[in-house]
C-alpha positions in Angstrom: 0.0 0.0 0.0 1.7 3.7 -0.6 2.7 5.2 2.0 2.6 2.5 4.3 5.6 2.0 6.5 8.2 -0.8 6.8 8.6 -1.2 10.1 12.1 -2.6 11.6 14.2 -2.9 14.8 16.3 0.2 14.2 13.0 1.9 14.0 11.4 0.7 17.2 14.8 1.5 18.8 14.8 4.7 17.9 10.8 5.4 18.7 12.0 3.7 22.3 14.3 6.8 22.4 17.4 4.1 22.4 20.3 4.5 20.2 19.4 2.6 17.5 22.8 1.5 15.3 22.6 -2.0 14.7 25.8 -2.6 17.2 23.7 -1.0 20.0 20.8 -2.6 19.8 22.5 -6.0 19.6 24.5 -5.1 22.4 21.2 -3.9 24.9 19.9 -7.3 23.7 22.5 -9.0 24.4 23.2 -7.1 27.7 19.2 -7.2 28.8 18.6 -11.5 28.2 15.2 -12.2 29.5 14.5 -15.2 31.8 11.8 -18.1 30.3 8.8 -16.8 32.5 10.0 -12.7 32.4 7.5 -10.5 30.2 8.8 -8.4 27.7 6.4 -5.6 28.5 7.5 -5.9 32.0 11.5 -6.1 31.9 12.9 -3.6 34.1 14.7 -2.6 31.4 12.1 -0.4 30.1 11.2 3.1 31.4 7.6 3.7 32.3 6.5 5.4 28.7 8.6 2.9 26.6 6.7 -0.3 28.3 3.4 1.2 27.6 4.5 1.9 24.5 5.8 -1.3 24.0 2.2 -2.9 25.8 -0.3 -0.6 23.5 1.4 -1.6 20.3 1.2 -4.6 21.1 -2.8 -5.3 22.9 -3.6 -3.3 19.3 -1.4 -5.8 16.9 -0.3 -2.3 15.6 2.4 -2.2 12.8 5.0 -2.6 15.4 3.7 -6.0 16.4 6.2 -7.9 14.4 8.8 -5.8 15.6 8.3 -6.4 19.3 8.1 -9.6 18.6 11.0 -10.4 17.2 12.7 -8.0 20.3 11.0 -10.7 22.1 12.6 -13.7 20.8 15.8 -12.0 20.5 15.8 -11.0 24.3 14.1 -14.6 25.4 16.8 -17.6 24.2 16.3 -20.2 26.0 12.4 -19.7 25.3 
C-alpha cells in the first residue's frame, strides 16, 4: 500500500528513544537477556512510557507487532 511504513528494529529502537545502530541494539539485547517466564512488557529494562509503549502496540497488533516480537525472541533464548 503507498505510503505505508516498513517497520524494523532500528526503527522501534529509535521510537524507544534508544540508540538505534545496529551494534547498540545488539549489544542492549544482548546485555538485557530475559528469563523463560520474564515478560517483555515488564523487563525492568524499560522506562515507564517505553513499556506502555511497547504494551499498546502490542494489545492493538499495531504495525509494530512484528517488531516487538521479534525484540521478544531476541531477548528470550532459552524460550
Amino acid at each position: 500500500m503507498l505510503g505505508e511504513v516498513d517497520y524494523n528494529m532500528n526503527e522501534l529502537f529509535a521510537q524507544l528513544g534508544l540508540d538505534n545502530s545496529d551494534e547498540a541494539i545488539d549489544k542492549f539485547i544482548a546485555d538485557n537477556q530475559l528469563g523463560k517466564d520474564e515478560e517483555l512488557k515488564k523487563a525492568d529494562v524499560w522506562t515507564d512510557s517505553q513499556r506502555m509503549f511497547l504494551e499498546e502496540e502490542w494489545k492493538k497488533d499495531a504495525a509494530w507487532v512484528e517488531v516487538i516480537d521479534d525484540l521478544n525472541v531476541r531477548m528470550h533464548p532459552d524460550a
